[in-house]
C-alpha positions as YAML, in Angstrom:
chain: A
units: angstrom
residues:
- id: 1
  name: UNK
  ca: [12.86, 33.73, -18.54]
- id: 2
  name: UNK
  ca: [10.08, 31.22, -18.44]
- id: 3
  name: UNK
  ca: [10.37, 28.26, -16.26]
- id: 4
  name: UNK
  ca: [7.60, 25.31, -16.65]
- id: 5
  name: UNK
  ca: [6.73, 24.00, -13.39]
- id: 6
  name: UNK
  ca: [7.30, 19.93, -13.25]
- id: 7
  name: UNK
  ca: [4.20, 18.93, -12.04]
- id: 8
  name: UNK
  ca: [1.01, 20.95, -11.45]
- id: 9
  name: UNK
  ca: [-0.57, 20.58, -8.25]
- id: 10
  name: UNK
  ca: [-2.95, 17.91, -8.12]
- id: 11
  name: UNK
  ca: [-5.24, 19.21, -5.46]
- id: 12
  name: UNK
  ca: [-8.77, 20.00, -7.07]
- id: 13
  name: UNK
  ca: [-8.25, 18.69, -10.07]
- id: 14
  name: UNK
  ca: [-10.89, 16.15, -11.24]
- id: 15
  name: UNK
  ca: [-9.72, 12.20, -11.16]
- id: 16
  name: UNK
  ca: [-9.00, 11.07, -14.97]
- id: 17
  name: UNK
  ca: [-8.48, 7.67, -15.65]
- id: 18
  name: UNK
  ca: [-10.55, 4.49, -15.58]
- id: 19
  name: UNK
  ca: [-12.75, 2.81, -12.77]
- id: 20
  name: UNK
  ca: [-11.88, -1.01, -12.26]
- id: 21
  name: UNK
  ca: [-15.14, -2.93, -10.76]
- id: 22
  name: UNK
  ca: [-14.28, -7.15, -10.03]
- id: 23
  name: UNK
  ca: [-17.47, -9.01, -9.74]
- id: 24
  name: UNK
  ca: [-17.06, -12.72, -8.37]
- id: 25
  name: UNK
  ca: [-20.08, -14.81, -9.10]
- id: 26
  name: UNK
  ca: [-20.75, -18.52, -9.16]
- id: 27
  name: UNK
  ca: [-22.32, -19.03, -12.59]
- id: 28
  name: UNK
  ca: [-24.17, -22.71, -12.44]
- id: 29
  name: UNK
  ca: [-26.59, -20.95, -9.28]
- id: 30
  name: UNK
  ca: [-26.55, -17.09, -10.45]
- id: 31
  name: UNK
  ca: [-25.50, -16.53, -7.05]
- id: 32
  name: UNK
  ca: [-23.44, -12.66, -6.44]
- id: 33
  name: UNK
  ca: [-20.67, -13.57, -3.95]
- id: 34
  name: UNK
  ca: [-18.48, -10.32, -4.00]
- id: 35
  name: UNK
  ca: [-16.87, -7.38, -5.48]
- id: 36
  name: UNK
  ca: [-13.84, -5.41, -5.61]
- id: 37
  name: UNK
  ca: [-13.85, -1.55, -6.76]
- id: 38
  name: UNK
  ca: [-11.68, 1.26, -7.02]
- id: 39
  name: UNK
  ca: [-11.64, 4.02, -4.44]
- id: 40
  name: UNK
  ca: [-13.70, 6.28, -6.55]
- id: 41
  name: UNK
  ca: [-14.94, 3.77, -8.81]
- id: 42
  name: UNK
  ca: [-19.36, 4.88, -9.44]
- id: 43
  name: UNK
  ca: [-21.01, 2.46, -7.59]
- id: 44
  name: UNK
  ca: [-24.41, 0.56, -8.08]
- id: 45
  name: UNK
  ca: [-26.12, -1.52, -5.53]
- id: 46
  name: UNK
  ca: [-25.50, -5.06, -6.06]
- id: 47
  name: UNK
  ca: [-28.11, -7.58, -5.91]
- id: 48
  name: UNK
  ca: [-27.88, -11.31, -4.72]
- id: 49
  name: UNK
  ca: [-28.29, -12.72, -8.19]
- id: 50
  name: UNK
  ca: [-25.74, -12.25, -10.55]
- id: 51
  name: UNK
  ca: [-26.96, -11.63, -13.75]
- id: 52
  name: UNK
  ca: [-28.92, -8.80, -12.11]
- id: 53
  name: UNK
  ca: [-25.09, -7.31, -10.45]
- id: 54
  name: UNK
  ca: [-23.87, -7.11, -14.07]
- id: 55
  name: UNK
  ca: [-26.74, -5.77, -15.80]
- id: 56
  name: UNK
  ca: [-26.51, -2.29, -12.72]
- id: 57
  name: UNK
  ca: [-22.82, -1.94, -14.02]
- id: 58
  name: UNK
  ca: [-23.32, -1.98, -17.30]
- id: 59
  name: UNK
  ca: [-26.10, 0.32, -17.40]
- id: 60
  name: UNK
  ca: [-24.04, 2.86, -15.91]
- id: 61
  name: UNK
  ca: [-21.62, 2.70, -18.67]
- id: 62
  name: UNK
  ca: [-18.95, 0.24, -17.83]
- id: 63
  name: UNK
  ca: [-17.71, -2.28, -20.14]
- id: 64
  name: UNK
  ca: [-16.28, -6.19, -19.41]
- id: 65
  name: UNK
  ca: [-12.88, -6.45, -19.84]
- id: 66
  name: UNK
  ca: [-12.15, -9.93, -18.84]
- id: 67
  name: UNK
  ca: [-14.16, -13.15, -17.43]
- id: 68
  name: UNK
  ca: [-11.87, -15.52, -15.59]
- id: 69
  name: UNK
  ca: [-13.02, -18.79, -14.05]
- id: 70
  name: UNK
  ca: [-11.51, -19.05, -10.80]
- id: 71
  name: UNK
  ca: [-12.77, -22.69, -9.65]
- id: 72
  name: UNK
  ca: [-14.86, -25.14, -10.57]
- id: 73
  name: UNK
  ca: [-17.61, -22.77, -9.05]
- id: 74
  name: UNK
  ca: [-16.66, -18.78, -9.35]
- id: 75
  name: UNK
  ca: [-16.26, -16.93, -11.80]
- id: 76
  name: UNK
  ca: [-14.83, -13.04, -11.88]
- id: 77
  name: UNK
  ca: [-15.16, -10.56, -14.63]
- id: 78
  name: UNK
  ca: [-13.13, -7.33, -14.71]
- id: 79
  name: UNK
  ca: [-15.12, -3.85, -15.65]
- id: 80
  name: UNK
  ca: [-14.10, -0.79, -16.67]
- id: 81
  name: UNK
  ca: [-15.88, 2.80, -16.97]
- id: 82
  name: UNK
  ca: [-13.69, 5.61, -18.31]
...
C-alpha cells in the first residue's frame, strides 16, 4: 500500500518564495539612511544617495511594493524580487 510522506525533507531544496528589501531614505536631501533584507534576499551595494540605492534594486529585478512616509523626514519603500 502506498503511503505519501507529510512533508518532504527540506534540506537541499532551493528557497522559493519572495525576497523582501526595506529601504529608509530621507527624500527632501536624497540621503540613503538604511535597509532591512531578508536572510537570503540578492543583495546590491547601496550607495549614500538614494535615488542611486533604488535604481541597484530595481535593476536586479525587484519591484516596489509600498512607499510609506515615516516622519516628516524618512521615507521607506518595501521591495520585492520573486
Amino acid at each position: 500500500m502506498y503511503r505519501p510522506q507529510p512533508h518532504p525533507t527540506m534540506i537541499g531544496t532551493a528557497w522559493r518564495g519572495h525576497h523582501v528589501v526595506i529601504l529608509r531614505c530621507n527624500p527632501y536631501t536624497n540621503q540613503f539612511l538604511g535597509i532591512n533584507t531578508s536572510l537570503e534576499a540578492p543583495f546590491e551595494p547601496t550607495h549614500p544617495t538614494c535615488t542611486e540605492t533604488l535604481s541597484r534594486f530595481l535593476s536586479i529585478g525587484y519591484t516596489m511594493i509600498n512607499t510609506t512616509m515615516i516622519s516628516q523626514t524618512e521615507i521607506q519603500y518595501v521591495l520585492i524580487k520573486k
